[in-house]
Backbone as XML, in Angstrom:
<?xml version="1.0"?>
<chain id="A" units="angstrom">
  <residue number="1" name="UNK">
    <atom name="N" x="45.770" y="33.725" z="3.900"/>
    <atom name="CA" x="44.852" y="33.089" z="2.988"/>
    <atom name="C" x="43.544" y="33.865" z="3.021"/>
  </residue>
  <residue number="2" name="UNK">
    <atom name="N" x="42.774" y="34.499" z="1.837"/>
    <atom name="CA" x="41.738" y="34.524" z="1.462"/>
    <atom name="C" x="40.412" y="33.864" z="1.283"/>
  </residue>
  <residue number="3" name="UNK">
    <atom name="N" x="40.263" y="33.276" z="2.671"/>
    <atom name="CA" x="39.469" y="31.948" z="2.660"/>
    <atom name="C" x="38.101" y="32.447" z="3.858"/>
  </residue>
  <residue number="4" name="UNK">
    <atom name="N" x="36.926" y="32.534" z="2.966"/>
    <atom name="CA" x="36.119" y="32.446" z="4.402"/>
    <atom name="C" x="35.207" y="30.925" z="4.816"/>
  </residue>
  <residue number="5" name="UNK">
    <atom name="N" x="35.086" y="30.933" z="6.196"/>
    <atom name="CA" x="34.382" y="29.280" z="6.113"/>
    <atom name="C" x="33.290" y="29.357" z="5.680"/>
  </residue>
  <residue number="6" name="UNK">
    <atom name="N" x="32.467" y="30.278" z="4.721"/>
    <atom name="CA" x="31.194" y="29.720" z="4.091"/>
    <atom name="C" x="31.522" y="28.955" z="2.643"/>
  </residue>
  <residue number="7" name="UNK">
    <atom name="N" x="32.839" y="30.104" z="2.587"/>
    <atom name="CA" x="33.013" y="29.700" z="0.926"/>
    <atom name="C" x="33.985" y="28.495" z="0.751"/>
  </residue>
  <residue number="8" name="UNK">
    <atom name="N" x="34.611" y="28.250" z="1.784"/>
    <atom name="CA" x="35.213" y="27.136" z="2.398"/>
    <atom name="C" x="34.118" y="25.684" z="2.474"/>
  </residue>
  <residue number="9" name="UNK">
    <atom name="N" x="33.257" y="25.803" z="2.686"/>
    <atom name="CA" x="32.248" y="24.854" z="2.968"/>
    <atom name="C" x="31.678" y="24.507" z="1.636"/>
  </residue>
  <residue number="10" name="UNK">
    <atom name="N" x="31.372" y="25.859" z="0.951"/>
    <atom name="CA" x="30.437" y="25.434" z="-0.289"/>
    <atom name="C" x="31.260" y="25.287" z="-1.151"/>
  </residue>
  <residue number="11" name="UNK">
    <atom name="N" x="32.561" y="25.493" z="-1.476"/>
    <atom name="CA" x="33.446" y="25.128" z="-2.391"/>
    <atom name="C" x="34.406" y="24.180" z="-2.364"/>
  </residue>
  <residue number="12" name="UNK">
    <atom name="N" x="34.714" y="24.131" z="-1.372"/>
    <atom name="CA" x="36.059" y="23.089" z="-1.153"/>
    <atom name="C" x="36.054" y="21.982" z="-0.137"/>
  </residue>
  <residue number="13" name="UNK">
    <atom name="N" x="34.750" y="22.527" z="0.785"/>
    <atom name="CA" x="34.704" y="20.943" z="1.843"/>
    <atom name="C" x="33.665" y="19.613" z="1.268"/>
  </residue>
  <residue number="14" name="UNK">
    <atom name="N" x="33.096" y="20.079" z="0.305"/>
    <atom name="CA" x="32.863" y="18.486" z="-0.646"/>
    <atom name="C" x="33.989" y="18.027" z="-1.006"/>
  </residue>
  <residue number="15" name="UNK">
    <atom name="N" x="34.926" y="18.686" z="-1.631"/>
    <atom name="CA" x="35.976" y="17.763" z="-2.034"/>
    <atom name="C" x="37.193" y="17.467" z="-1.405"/>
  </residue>
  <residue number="16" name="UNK">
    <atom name="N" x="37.021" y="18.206" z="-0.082"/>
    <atom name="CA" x="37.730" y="17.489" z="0.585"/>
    <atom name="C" x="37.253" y="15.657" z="1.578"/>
  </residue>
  <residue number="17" name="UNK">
    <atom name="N" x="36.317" y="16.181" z="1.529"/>
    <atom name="CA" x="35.391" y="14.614" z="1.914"/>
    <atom name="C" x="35.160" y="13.708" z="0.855"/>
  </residue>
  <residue number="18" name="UNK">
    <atom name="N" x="35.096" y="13.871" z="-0.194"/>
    <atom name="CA" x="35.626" y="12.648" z="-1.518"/>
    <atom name="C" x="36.923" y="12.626" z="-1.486"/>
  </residue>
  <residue number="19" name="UNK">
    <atom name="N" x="37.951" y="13.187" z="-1.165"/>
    <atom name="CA" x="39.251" y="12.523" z="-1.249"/>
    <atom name="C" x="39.470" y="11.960" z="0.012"/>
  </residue>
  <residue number="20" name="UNK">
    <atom name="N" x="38.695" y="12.257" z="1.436"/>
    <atom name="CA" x="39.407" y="11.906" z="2.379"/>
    <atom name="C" x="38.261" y="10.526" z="2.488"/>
  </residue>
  <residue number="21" name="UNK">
    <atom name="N" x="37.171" y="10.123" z="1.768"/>
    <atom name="CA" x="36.399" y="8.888" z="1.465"/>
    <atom name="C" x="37.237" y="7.896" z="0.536"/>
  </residue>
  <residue number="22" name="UNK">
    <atom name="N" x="38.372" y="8.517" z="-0.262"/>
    <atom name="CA" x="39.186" y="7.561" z="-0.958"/>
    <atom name="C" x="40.393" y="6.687" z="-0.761"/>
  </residue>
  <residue number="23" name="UNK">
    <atom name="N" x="40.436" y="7.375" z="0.255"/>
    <atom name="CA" x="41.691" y="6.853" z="1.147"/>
    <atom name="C" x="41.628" y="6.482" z="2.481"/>
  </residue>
  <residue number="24" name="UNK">
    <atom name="N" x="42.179" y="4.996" z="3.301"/>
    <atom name="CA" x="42.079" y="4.398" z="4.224"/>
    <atom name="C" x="42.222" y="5.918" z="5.621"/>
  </residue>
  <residue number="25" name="UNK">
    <atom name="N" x="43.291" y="6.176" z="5.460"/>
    <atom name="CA" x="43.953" y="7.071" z="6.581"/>
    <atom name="C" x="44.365" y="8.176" z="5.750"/>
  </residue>
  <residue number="26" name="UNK">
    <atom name="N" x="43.288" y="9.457" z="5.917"/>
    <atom name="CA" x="43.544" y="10.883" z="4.819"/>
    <atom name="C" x="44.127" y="11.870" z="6.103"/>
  </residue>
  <residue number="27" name="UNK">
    <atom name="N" x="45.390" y="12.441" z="5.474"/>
    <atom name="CA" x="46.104" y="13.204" z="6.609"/>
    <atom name="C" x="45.498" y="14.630" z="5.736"/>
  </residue>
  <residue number="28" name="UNK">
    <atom name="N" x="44.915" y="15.746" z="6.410"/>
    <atom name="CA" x="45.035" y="17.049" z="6.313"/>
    <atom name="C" x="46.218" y="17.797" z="6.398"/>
  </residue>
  <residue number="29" name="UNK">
    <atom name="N" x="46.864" y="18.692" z="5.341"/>
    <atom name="CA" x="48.034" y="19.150" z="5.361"/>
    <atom name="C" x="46.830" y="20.896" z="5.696"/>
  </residue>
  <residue number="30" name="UNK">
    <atom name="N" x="48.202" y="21.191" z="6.206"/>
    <atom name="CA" x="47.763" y="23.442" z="6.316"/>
    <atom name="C" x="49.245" y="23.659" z="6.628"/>
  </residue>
  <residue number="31" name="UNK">
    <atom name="N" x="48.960" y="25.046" z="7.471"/>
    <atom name="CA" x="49.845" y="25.604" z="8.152"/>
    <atom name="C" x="49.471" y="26.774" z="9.058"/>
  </residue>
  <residue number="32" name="UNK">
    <atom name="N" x="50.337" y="26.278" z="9.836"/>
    <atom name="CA" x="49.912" y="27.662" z="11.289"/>
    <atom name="C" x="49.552" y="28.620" z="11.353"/>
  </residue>
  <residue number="33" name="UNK">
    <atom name="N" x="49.727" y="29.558" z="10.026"/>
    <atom name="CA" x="49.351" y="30.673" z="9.805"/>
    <atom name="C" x="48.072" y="31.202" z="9.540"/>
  </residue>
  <residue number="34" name="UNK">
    <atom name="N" x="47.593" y="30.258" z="9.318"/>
    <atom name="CA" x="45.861" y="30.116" z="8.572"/>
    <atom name="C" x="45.144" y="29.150" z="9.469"/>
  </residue>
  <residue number="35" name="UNK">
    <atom name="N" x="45.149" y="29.098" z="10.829"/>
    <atom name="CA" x="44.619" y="28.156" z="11.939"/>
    <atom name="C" x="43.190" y="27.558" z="11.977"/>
  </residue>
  <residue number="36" name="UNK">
    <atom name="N" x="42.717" y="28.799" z="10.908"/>
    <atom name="CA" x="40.972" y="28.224" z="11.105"/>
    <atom name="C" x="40.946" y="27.147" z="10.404"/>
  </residue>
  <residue number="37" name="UNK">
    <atom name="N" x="41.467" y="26.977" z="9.198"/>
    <atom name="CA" x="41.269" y="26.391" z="8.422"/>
    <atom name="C" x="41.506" y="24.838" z="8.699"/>
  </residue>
  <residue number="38" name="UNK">
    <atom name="N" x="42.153" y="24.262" z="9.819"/>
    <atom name="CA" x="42.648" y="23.270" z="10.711"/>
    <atom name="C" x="40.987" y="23.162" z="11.694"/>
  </residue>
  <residue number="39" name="UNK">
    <atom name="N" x="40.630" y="24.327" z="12.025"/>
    <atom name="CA" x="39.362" y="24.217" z="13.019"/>
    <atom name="C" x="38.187" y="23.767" z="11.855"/>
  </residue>
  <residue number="40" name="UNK">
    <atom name="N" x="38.580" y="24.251" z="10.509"/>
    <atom name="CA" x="37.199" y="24.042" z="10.062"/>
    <atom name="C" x="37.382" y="22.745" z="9.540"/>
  </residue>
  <residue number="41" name="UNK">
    <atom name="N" x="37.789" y="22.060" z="9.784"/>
    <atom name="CA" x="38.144" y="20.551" z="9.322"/>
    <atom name="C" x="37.884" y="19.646" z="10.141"/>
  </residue>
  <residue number="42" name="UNK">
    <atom name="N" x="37.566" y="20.100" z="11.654"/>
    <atom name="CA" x="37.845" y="19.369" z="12.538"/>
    <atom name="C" x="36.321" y="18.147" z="12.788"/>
  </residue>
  <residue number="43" name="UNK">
    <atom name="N" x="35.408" y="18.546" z="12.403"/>
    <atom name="CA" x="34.433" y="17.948" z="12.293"/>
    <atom name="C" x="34.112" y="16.981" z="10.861"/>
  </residue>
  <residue number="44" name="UNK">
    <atom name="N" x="34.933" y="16.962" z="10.147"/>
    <atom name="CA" x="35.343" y="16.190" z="9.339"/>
    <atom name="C" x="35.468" y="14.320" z="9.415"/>
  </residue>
  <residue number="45" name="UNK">
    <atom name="N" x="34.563" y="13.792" z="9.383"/>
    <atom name="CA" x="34.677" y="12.473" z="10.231"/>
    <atom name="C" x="35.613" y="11.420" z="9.152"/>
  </residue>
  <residue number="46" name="UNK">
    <atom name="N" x="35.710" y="11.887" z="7.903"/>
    <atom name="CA" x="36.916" y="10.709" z="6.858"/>
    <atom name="C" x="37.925" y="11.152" z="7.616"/>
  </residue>
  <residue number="47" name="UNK">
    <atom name="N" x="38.302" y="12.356" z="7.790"/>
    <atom name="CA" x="39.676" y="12.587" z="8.024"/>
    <atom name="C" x="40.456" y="11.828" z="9.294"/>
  </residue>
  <residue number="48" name="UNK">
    <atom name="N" x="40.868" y="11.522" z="9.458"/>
    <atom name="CA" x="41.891" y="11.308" z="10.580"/>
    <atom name="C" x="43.008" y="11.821" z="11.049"/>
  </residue>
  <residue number="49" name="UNK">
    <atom name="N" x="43.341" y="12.785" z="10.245"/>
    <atom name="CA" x="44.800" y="13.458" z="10.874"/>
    <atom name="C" x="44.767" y="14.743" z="10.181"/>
  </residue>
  <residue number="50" name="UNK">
    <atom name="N" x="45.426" y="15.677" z="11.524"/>
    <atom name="CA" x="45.721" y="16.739" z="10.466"/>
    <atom name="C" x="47.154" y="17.335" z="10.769"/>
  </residue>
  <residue number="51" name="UNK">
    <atom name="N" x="47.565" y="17.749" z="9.632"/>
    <atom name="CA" x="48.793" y="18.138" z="9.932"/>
    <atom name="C" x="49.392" y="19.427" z="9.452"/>
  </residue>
  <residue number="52" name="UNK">
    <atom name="N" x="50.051" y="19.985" z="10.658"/>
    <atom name="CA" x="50.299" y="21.497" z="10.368"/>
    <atom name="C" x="52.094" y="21.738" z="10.531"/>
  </residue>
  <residue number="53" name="UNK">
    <atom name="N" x="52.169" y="22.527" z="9.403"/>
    <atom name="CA" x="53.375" y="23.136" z="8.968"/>
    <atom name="C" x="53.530" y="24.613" z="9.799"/>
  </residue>
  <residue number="54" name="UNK">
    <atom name="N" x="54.568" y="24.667" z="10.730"/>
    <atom name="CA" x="54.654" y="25.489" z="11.126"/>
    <atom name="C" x="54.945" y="26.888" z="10.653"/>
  </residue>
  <residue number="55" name="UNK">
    <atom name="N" x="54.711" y="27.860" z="10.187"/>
    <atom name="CA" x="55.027" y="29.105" z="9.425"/>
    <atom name="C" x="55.979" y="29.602" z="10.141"/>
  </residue>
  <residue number="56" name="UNK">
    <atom name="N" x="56.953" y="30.273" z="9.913"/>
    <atom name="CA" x="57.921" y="31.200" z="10.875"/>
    <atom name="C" x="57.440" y="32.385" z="11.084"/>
  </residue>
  <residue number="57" name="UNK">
    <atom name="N" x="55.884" y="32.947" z="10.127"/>
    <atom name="CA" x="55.638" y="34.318" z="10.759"/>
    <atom name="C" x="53.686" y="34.105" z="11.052"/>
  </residue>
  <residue number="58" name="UNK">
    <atom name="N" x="53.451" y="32.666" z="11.062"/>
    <atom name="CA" x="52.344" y="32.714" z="12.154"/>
    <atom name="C" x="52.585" y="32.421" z="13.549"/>
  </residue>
  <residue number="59" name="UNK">
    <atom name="N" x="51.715" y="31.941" z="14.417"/>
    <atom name="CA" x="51.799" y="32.381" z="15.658"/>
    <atom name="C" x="52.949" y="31.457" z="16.147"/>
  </residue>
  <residue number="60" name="UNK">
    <atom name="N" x="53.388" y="31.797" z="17.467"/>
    <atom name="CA" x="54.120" y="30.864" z="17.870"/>
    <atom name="C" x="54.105" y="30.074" z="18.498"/>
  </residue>
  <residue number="61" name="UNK">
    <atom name="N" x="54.890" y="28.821" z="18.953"/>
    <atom name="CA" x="54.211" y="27.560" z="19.116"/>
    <atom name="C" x="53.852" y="27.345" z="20.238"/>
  </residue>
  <residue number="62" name="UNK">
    <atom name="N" x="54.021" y="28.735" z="20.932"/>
    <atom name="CA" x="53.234" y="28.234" z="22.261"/>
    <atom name="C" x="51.776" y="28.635" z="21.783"/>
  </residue>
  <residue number="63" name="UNK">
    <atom name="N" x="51.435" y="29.591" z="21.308"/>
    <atom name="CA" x="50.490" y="30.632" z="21.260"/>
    <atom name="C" x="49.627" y="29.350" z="20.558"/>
  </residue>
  <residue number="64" name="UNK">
    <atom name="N" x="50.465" y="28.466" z="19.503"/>
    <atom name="CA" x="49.455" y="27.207" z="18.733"/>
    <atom name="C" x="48.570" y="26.642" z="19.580"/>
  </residue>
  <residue number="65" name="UNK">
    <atom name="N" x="49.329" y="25.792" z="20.936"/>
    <atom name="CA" x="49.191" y="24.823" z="21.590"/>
    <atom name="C" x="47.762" y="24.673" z="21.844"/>
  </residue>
  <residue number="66" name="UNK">
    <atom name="N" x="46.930" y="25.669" z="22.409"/>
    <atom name="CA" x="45.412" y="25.675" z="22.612"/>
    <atom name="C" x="44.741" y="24.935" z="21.390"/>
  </residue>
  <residue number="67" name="UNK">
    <atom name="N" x="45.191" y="25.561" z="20.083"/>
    <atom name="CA" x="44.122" y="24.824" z="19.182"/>
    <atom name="C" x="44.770" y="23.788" z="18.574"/>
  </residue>
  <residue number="68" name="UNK">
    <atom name="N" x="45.864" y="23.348" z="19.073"/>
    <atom name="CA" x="46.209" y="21.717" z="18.799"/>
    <atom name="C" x="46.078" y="20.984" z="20.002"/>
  </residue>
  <residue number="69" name="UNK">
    <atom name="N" x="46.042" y="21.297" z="20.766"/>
    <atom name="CA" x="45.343" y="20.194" z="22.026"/>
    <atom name="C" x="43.433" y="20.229" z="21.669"/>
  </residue>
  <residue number="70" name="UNK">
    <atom name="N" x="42.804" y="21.178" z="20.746"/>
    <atom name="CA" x="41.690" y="20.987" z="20.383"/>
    <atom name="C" x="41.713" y="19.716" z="19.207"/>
  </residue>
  <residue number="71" name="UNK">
    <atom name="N" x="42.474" y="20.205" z="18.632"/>
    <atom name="CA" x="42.663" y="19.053" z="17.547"/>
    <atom name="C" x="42.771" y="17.609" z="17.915"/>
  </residue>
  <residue number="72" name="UNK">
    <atom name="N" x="43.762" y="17.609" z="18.781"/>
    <atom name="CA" x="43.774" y="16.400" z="19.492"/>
    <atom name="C" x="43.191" y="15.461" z="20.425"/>
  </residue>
  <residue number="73" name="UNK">
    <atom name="N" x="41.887" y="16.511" z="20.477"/>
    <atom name="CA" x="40.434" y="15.666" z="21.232"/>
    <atom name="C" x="39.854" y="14.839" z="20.120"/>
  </residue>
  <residue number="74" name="UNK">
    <atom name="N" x="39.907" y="15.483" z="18.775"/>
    <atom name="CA" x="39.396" y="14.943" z="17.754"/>
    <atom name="C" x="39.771" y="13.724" z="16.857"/>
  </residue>
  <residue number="75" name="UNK">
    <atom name="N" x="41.215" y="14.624" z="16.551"/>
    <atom name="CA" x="42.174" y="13.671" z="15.438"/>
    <atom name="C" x="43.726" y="13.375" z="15.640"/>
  </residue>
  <residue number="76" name="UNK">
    <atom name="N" x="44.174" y="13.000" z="15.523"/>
    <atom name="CA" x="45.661" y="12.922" z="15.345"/>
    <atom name="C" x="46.307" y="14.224" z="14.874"/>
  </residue>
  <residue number="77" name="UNK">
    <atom name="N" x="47.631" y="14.467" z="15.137"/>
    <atom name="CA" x="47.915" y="15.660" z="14.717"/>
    <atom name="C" x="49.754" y="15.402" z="14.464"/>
  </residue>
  <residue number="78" name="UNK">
    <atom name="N" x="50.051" y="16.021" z="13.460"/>
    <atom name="CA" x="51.243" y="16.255" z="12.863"/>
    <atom name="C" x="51.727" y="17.590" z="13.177"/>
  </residue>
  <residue number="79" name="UNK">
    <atom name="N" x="52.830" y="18.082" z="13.685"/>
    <atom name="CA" x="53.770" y="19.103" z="13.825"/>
    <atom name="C" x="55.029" y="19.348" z="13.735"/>
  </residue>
  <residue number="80" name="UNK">
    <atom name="N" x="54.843" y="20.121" z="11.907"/>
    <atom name="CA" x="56.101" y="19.687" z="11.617"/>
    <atom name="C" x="57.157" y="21.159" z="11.594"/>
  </residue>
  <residue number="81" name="UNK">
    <atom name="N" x="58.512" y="21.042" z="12.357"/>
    <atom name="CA" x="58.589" y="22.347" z="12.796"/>
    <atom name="C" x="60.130" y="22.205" z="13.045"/>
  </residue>
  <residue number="82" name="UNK">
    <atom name="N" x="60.799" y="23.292" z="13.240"/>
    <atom name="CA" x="62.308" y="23.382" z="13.795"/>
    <atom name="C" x="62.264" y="24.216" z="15.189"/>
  </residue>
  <residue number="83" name="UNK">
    <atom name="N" x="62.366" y="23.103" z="15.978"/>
    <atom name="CA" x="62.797" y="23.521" z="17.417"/>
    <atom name="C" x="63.561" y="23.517" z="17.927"/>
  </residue>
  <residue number="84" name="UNK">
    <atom name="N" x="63.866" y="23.974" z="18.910"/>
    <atom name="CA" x="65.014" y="24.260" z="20.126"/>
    <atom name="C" x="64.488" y="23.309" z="20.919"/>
  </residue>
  <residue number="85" name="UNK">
    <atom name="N" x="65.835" y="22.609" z="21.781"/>
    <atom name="CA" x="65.189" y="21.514" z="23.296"/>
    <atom name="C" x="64.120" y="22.464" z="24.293"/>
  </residue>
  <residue number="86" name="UNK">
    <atom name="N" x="64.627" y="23.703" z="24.194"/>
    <atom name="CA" x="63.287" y="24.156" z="25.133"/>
    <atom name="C" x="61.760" y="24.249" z="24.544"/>
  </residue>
  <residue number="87" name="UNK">
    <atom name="N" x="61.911" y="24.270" z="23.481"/>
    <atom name="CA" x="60.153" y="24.410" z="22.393"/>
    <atom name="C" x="60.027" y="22.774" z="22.452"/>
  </residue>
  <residue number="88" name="UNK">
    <atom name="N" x="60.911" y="22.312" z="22.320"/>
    <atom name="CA" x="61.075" y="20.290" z="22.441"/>
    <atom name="C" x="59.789" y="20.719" z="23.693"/>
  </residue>
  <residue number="89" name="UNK">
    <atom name="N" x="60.727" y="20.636" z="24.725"/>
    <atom name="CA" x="60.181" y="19.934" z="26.105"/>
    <atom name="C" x="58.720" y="20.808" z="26.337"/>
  </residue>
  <residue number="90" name="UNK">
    <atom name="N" x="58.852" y="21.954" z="26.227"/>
    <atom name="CA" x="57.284" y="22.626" z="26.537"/>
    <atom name="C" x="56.311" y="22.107" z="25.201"/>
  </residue>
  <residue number="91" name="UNK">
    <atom name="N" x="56.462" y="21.366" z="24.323"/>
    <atom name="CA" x="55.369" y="20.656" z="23.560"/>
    <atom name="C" x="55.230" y="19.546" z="23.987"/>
  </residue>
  <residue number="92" name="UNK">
    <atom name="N" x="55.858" y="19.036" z="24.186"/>
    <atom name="CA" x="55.620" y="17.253" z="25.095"/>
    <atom name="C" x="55.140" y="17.932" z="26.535"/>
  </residue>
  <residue number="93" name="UNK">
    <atom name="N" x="55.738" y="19.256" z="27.343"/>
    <atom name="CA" x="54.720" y="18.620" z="28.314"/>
    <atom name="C" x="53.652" y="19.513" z="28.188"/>
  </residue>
  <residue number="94" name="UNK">
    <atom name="N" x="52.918" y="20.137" z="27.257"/>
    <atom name="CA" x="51.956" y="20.693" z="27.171"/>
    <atom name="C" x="50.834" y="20.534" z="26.284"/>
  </residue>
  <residue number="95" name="UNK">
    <atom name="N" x="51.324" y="19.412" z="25.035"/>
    <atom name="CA" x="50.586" y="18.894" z="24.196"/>
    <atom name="C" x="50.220" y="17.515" z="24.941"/>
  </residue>
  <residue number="96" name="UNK">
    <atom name="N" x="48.956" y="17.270" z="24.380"/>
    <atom name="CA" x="48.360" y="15.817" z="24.573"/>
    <atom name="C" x="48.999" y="14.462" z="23.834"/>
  </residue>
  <residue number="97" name="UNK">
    <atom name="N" x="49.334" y="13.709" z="24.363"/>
    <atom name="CA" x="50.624" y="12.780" z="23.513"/>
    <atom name="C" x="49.505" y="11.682" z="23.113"/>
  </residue>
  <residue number="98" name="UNK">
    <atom name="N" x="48.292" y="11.649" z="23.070"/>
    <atom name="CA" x="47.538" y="10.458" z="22.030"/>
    <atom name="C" x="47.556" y="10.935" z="20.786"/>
  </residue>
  <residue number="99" name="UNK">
    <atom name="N" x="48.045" y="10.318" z="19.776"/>
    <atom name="CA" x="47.879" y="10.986" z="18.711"/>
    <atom name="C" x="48.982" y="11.839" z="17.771"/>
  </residue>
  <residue number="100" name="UNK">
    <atom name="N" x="49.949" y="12.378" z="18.454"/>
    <atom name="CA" x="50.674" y="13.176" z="18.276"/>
    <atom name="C" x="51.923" y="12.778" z="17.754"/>
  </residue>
  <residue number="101" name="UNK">
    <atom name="N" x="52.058" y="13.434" z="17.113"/>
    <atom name="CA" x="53.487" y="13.122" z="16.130"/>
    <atom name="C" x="54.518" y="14.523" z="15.992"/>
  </residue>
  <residue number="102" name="UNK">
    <atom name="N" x="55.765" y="14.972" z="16.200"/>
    <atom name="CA" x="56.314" y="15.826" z="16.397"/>
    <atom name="C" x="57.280" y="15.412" z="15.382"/>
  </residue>
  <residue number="103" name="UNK">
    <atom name="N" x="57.213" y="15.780" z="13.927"/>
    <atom name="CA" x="58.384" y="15.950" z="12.937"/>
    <atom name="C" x="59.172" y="17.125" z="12.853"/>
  </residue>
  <residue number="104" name="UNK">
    <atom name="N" x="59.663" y="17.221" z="13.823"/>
    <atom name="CA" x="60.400" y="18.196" z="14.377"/>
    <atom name="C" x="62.290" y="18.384" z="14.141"/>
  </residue>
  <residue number="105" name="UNK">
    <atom name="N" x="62.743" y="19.519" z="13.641"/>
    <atom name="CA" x="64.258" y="19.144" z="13.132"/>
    <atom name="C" x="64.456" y="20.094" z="14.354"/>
  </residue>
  <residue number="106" name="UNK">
    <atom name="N" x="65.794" y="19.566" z="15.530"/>
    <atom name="CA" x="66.358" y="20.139" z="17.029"/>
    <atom name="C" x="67.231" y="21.314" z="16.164"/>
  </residue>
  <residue number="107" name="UNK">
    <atom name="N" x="67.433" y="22.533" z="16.707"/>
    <atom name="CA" x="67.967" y="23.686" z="16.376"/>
    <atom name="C" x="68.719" y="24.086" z="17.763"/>
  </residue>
  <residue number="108" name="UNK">
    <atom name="N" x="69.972" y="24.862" z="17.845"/>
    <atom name="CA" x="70.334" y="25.501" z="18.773"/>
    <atom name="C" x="69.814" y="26.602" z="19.503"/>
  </residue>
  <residue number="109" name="UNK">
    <atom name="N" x="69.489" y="26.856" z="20.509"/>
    <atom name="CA" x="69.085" y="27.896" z="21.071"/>
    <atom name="C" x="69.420" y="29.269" z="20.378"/>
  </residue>
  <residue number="110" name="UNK">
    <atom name="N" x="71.023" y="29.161" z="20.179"/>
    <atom name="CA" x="71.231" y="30.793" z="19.741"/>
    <atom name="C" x="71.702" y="30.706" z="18.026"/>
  </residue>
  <residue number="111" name="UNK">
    <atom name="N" x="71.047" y="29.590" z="17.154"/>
    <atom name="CA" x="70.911" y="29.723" z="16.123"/>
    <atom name="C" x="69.741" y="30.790" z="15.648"/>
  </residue>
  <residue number="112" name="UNK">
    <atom name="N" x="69.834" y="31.468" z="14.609"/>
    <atom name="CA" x="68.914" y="32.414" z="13.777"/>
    <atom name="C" x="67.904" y="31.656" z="13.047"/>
  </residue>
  <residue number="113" name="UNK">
    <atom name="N" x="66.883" y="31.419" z="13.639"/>
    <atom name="CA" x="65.740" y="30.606" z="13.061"/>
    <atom name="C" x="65.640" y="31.455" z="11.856"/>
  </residue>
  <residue number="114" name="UNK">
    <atom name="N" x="65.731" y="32.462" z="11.493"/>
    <atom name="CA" x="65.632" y="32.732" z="9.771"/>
    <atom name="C" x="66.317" y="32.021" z="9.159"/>
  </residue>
  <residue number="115" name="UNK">
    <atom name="N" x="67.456" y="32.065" z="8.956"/>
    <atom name="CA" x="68.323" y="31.259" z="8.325"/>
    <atom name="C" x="67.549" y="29.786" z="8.802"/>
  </residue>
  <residue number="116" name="UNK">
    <atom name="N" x="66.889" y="29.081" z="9.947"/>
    <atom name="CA" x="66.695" y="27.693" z="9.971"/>
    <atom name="C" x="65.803" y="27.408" z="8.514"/>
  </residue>
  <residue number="117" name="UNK">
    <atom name="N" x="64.979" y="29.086" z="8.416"/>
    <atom name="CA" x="64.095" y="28.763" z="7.863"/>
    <atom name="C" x="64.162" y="28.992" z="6.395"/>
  </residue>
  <residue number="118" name="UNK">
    <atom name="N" x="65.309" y="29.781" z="6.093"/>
    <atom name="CA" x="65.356" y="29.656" z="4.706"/>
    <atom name="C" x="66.136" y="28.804" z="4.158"/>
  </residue>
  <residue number="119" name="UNK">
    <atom name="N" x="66.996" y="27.676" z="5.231"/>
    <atom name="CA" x="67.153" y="26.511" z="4.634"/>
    <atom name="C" x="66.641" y="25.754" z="4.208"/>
  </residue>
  <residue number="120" name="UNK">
    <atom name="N" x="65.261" y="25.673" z="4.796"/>
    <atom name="CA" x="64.406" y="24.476" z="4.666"/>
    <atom name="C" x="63.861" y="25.145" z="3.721"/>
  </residue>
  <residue number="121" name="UNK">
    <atom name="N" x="63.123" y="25.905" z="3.462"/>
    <atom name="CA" x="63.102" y="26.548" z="1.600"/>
    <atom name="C" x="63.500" y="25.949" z="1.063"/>
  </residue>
  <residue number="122" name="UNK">
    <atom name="N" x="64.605" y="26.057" z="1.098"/>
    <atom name="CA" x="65.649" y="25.812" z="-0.060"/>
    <atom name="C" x="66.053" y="24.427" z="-0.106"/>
  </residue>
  <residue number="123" name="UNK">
    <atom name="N" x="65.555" y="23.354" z="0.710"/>
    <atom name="CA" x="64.821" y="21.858" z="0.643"/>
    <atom name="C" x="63.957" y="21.682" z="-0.231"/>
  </residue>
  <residue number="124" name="UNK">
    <atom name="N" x="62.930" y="22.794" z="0.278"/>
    <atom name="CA" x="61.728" y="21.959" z="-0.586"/>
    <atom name="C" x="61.932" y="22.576" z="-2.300"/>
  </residue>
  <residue number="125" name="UNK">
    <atom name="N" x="62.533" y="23.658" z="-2.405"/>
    <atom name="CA" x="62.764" y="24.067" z="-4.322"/>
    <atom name="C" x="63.591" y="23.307" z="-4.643"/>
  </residue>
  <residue number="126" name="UNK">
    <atom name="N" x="64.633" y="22.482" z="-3.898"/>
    <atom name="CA" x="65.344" y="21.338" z="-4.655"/>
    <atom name="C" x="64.689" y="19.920" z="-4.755"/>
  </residue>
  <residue number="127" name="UNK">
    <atom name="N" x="63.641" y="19.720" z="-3.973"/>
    <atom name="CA" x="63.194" y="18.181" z="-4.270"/>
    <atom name="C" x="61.674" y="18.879" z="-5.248"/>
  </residue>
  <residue number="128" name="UNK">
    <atom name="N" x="61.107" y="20.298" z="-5.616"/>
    <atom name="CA" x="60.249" y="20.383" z="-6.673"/>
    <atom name="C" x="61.041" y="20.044" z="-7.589"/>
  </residue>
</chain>
């Protein structure tokens, strides 16, 4: 993303604070790949949640964990992702569990997360 946080601020974080003033409980959608953009939200006091889509070619989910246990001092947090029981268990015991929500689809260890991931593609162009 082509996004810097000034122009982020003067363009798009007013309106993200009128929509997240319009609604009881406003979830922040992103994705992993673009991490600041999750940090620059974080001081955001409508918001209450934010939630990140895991990318298959941003960082990986260990490498996340630091700035979602930041998140999770703040807000609630969504992680929505295809894991293996071992990415399972090292996010539960390394993420902060107030708050936390793991929409997570279990994958086999020696499955080809490409293919996990161009299935789920091919989810979301059939329910557009």
């Amino acid at each position: 993303m082509n996004l810097s946080q000034p122009h982020f601020e003067e363009f798009l974080l007013p309106s993200v604070r009128k929509v997240a003033r319009a609604f009881e409980y406003e979830v922040f959608h992103t994705h992993s790949g673009f991490g600041n953009l999750a940090q620059w939200v974080l001081d955001v006091d409508e918001l209450k949640c934010i939630e990140v889509y895991v990318d298959p070619t941003g960082p990986t989910l260990e490498d996340s964990i630091p700035l979602w246990n930041r998140i999770l001092e703040k807000k609630s947090l969504i992680v929505v992702s295809p894991v293996t029981e071992k990415q399972l268990d090292m996010l539960v015991s390394r993420l902060s569990r107030c708050g936390l929500w793991l929409d997570v689809e279990i994958v086999d260890e020696d499955q080809d997360m490409n293919s996990v991931w161009q299935w789920s593609r091919a989810d979301e162009k059939e329910e557009a």
